[in-house]
KOLBA-93790 format. One record per atom (N, C-alpha, C): residue number from 1; atom name; y, x, z. Coordinates in steps of 0.001 Angstrom, whole numbers, plus 500000, padded with zeros to 6 digits. Each point is the difference from the previous one (the first is absolute). Last residue first. Layout:
N
    i  at      c2      c1      c3
  NUM  CA       Y       X       Z
...
***
This chain:
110
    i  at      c2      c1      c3
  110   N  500718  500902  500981
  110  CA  500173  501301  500498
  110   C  499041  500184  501041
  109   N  501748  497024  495634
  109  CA  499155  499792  500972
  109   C  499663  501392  500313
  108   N  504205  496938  497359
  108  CA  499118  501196  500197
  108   C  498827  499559  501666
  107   N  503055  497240  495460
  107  CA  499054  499835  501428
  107   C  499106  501418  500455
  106   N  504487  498539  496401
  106  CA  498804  500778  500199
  106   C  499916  499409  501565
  105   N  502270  497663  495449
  105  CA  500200  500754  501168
  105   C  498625  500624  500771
  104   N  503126  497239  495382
  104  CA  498982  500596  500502
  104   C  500426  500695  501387
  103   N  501607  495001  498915
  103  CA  500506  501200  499042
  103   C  498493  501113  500415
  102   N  502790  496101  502598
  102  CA  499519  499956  498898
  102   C  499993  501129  499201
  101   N  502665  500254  503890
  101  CA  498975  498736  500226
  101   C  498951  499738  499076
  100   N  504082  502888  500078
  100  CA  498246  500899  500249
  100   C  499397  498714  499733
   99   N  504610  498789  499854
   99  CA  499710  500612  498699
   99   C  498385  501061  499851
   98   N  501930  497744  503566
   98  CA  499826  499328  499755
   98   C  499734  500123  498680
   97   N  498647  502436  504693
   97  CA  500901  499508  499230
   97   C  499720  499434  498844
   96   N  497133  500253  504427
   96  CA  500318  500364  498853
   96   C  501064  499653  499102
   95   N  498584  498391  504826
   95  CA  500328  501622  499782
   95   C  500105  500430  498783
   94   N  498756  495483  500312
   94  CA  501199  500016  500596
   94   C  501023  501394  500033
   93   N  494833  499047  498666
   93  CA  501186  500119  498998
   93   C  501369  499837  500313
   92   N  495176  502384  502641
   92  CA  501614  498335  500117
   92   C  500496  500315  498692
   91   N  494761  501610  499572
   91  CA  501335  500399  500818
   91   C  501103  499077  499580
   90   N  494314  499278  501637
   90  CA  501275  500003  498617
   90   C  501073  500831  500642
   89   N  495720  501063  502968
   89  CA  500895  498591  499078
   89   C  500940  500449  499086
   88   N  494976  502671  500501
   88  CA  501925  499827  500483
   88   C  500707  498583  499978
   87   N  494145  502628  499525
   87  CA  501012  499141  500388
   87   C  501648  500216  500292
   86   N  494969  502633  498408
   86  CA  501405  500033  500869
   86   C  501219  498734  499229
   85   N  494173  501633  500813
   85  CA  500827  499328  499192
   85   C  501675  500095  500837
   84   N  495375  503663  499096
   84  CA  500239  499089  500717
   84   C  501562  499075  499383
   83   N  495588  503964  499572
   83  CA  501522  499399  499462
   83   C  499808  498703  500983
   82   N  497280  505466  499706
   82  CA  500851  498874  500837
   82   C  500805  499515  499115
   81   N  496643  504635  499256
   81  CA  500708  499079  499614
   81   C  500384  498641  501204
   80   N  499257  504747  501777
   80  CA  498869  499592  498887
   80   C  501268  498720  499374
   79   N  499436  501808  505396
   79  CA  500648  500551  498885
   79   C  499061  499410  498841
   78   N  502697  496987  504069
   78  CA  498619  501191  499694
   78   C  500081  500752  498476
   77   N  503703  497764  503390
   77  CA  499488  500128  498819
   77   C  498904  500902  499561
   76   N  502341  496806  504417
   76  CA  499487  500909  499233
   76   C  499709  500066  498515
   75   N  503227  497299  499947
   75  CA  499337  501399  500650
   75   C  498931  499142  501373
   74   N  505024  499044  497288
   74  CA  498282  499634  499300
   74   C  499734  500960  500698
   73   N  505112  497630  500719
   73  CA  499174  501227  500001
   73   C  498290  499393  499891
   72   N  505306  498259  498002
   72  CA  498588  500263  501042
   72   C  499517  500869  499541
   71   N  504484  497272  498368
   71  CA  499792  501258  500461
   71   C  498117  499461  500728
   70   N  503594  497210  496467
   70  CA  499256  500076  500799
   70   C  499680  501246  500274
   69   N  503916  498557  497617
   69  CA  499168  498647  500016
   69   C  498838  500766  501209
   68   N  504913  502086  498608
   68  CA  498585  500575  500852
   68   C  499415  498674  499998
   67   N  504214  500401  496295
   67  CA  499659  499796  501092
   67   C  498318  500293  500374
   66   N  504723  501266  497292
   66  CA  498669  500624  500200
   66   C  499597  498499  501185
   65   N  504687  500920  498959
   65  CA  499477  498851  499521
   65   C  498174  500542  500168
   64   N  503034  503088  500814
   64  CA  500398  499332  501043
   64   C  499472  498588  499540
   63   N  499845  503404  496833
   63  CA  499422  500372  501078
   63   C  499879  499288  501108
   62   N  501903  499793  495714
   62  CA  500976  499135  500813
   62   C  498412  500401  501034
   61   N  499962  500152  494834
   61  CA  501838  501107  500773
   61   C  500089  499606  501554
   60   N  495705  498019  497377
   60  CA  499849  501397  499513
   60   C  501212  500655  501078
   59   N  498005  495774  502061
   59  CA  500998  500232  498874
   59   C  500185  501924  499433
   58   N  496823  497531  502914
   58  CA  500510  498556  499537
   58   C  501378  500258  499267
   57   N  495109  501780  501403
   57  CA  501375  500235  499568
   57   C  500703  499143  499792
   56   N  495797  500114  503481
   56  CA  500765  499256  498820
   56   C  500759  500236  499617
   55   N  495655  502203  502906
   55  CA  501529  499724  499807
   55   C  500334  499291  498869
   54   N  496157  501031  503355
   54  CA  499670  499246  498961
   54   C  502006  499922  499762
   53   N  495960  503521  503163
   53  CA  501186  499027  499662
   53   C  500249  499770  498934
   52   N  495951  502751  503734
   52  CA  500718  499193  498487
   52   C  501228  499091  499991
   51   N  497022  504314  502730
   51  CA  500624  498728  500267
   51   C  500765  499648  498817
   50   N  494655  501969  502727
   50  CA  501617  500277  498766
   50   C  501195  498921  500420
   49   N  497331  502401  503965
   49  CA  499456  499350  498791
   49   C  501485  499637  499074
   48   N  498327  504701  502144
   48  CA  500628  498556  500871
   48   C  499275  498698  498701
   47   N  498699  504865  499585
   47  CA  500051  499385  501749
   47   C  500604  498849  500568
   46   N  496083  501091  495543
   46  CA  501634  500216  500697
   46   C  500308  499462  501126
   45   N  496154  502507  496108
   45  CA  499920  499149  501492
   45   C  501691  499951  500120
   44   N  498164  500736  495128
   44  CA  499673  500313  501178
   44   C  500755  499288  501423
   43   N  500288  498608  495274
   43  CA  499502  501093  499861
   43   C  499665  500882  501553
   42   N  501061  494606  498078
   42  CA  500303  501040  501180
   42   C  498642  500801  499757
   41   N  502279  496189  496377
   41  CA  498849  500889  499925
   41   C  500376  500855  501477
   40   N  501372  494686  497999
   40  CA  500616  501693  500413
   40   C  498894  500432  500001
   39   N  501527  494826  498516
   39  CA  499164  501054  500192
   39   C  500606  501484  499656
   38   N  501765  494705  500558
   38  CA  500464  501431  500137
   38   C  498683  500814  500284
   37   N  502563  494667  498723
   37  CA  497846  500218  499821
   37   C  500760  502009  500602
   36   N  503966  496145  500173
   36  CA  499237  501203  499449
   36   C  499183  500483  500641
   35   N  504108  496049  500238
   35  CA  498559  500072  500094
   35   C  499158  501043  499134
   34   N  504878  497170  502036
   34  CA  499760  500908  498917
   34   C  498124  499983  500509
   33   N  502685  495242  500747
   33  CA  499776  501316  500083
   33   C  499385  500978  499327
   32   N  503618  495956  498714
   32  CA  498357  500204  500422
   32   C  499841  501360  500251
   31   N  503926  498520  497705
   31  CA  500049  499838  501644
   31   C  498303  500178  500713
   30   N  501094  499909  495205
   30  CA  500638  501285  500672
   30   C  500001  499702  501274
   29   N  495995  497940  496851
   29  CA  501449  499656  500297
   29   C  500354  501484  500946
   28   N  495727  501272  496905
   28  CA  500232  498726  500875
   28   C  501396  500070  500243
   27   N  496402  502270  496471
   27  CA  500983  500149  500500
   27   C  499951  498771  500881
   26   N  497471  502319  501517
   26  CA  500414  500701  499151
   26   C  499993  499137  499011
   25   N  497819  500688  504281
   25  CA  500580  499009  499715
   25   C  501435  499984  499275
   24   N  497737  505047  501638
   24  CA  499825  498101  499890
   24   C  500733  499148  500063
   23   N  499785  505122  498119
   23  CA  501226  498661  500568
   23   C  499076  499338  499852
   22   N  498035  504853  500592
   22  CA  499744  498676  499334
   22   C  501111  499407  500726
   21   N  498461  504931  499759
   21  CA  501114  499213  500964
   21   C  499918  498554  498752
   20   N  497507  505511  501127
   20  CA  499857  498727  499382
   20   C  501208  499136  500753
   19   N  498844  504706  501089
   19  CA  498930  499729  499154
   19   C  500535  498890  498852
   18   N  502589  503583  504076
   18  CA  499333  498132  499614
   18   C  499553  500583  498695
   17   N  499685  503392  503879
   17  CA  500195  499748  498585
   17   C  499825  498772  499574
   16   N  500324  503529  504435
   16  CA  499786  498849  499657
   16   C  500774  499803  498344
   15   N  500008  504530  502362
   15  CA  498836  499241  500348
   15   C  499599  498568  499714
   14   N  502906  503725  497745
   14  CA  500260  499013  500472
   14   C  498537  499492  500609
   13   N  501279  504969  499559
   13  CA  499318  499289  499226
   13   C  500246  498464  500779
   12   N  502327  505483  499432
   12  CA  499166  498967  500869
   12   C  499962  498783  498793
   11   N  501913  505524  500432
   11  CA  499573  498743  499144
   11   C  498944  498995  500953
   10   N  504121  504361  500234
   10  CA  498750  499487  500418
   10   C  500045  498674  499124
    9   N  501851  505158  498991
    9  CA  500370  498295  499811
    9   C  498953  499370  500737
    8   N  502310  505226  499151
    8  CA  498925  499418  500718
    8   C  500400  498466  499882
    7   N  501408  504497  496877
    7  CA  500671  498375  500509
    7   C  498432  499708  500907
    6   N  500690  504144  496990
    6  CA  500993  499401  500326
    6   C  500308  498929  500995
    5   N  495464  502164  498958
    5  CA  501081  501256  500224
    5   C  501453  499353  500240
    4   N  496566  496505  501139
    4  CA  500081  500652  498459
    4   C  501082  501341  500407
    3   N  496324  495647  502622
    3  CA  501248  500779  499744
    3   C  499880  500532  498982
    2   N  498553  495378  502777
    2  CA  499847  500547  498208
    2   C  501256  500956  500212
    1   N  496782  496692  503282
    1  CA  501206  500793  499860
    1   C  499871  500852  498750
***
């Protein structure tokens, strides 16, 4: 906790820190699945275990084009370094429009 004659602010510290994120099988066809090497760092003990997801923008204006390729949970997690590999399938190009279909787009990993 960090005060000052003006302002009390608390400050905390992320207990988990990725480290590293390798695309395997890099480059390969769009229907093949996604695939990332993910090393983290757990700075101390936690109570649940994590949980990751693998989204596909599938259009900067259109939120409703995003799609969730894969959700799980990793855990226990002891503390110190851990990587492990995360898997998605492709996302439908059926859900993507037709002017996204081609072009740049982001794969977040949460």
């Amino acid at each position: 906790r960090i005060e000052s004659a003006s302002a009390s602010v608390e400050s905390t510290m992320a207990l988990v820190n990725v480290t590293n994120v390798i695309v395997l099988d890099n480059p390969t066809v769009f229907t093949n699945p996604f695939q990332f090497e993910v090393e983290f760092e757990c700075l101390g003990e936690l109570e649940d275990d994590l949980e990751w997801k693998v989204t596909y923008v599938g259009s900067a204006e259109d939120l409703d084009a995003d799609q969730v390729l894969e959700e799980v949970c990793v855990g226990p997690v002891p503390v110190g370094i851990s990587k492990f590999v995360l898997q998605a399938d492709a996302p439908d190009p059926a859900r993507i429009s037709q002017q996204d279909l081609v072009g740049v787009t982001v794969v977040l990993i949460t």
